[in-house]
C-alpha positions as a printed Julia matrix, in Angstrom:
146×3 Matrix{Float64}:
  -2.69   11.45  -13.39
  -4.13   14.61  -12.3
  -1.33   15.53   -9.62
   0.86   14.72  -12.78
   2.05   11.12  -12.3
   1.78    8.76  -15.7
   0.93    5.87  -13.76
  -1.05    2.59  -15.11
  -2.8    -0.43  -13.91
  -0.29   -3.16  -13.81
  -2.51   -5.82  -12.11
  -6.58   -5.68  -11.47
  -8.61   -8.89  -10.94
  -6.75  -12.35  -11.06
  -8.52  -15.7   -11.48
  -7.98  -18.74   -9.49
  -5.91  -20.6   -12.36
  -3.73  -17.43  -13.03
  -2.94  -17.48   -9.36
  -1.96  -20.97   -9.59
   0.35  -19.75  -12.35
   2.53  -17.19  -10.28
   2.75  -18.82   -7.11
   3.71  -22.3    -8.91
   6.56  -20.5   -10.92
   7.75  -18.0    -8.43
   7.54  -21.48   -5.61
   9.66  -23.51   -8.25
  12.4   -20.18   -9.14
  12.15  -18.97   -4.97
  11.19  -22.33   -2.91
   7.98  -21.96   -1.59
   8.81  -20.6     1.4
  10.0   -17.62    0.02
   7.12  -17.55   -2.86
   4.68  -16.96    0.41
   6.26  -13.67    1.35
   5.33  -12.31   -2.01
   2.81  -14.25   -3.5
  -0.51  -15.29   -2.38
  -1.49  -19.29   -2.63
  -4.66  -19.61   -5.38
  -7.33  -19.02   -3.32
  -5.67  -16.67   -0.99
  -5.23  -13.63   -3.36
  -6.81  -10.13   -2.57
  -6.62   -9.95   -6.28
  -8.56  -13.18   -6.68
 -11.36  -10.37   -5.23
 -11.12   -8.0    -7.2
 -10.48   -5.69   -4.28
  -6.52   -4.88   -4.88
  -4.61   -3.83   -7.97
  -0.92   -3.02   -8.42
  -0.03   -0.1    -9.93
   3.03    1.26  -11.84
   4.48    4.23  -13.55
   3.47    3.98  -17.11
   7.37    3.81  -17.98
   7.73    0.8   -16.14
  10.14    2.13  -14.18
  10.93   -0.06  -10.88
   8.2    -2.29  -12.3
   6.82   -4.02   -8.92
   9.8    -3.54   -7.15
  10.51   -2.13   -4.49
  12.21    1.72   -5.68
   8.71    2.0    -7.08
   7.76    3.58   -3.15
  10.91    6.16   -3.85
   9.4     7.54   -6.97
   7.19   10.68   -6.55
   4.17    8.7    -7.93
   4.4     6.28   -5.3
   5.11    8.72   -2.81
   1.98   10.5    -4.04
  -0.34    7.28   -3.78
   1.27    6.07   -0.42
  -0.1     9.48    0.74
  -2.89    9.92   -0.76
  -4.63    6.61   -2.14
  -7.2     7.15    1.32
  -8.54    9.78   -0.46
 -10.12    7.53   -2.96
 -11.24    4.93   -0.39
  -7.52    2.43   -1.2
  -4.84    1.53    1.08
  -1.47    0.75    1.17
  -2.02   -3.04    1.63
   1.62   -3.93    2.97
   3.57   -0.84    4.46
   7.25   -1.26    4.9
   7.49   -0.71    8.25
   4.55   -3.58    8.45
   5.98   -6.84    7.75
   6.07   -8.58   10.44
   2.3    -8.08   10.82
   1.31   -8.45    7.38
   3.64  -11.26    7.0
   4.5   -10.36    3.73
   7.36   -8.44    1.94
   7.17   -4.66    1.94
   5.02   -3.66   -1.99
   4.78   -0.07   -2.18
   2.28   -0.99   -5.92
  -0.17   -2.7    -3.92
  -3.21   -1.14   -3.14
  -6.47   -2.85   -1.94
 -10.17   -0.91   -2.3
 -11.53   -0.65    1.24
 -13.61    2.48    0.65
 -12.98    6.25    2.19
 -14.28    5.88    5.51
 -11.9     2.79    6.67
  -9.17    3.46    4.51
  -8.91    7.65    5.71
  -9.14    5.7     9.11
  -6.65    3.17    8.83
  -4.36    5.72    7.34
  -5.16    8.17   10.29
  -3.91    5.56   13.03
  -1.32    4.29   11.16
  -2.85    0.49   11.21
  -2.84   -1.99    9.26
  -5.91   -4.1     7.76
  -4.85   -6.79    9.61
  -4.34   -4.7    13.13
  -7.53   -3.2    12.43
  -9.17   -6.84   11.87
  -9.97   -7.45   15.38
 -11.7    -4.52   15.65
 -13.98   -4.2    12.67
 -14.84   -7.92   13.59
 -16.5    -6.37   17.1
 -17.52   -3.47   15.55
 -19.85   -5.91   13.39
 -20.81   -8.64   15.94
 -22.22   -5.42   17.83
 -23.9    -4.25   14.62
 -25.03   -7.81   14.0
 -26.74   -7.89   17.58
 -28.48   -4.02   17.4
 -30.06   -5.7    14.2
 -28.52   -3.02   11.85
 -26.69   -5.75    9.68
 -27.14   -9.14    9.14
């Protein structure tokens, strides 16, 4: 709001039976196979969470759709959501990795350090996976973490 974009939370925290709710009615409207390119299984959710929220303009313009990444407040928060420790959970140019459809709204919390990194190389959470996963079994065996 402060770099002048009216922009609300659309979608925070999601229980396990709301979950069930979406991906049973976008499964029955889409076929299921579809449903999983857009919608998480209950269970499955980053919203589920409470990590990732989708955000809109407060207009409700392009409403979780797509155009929403061509408005200046998405451009904005593609660009600058690392600076408050979020990332762009599923990049357009990403899908084939993230395996789901490109949602310039959804953001997950990963805090500043990893997301300024992940949006420094360019990776995604899931390329970067791998690599936090050694970076911890390392960590794990120095004693630092448990």
């Amino acid at each position: 709001n402060a770099a002048g974009h009216d922009i609300l939370l659309a979608s925070g925290y999601r229980s396990y039976e709301q979950q069930q709710i979406y991906f049973s009615n976008y499964s029955r409207l889409y076929g299921e196979e579809s449903a999983n390119k857009f919608s998480a299984r209950p269970g499955q959710s980053e919203h589920q969470t409470g990590l990732s929220l989708d955000i809109s303009l407060s207009s409700r313009q392009c409403y979780l759709e797509v155009c929403f990444g061509d408005t200046e407040a998405g451009k904005w928060l593609a660009e600058h959501a690392h600076e408050y420790g979020f990332i762009l959970r599923y990049p357009a140019d990403k899908t084939t990795i993230t395996e789901y459809q490109y949602e310039p709204w959804h953001f997950r919390y990963v805090g500043r350090d990893l997301a300024r990194a992940l949006h420094e190389s360019g990776l995604t959470l899931d390329e970067a996976y791998p690599y936090l996963q050694k970076a911890l079994a390392e960590l794990k065996s120095q004693g630092v973490v448990e």
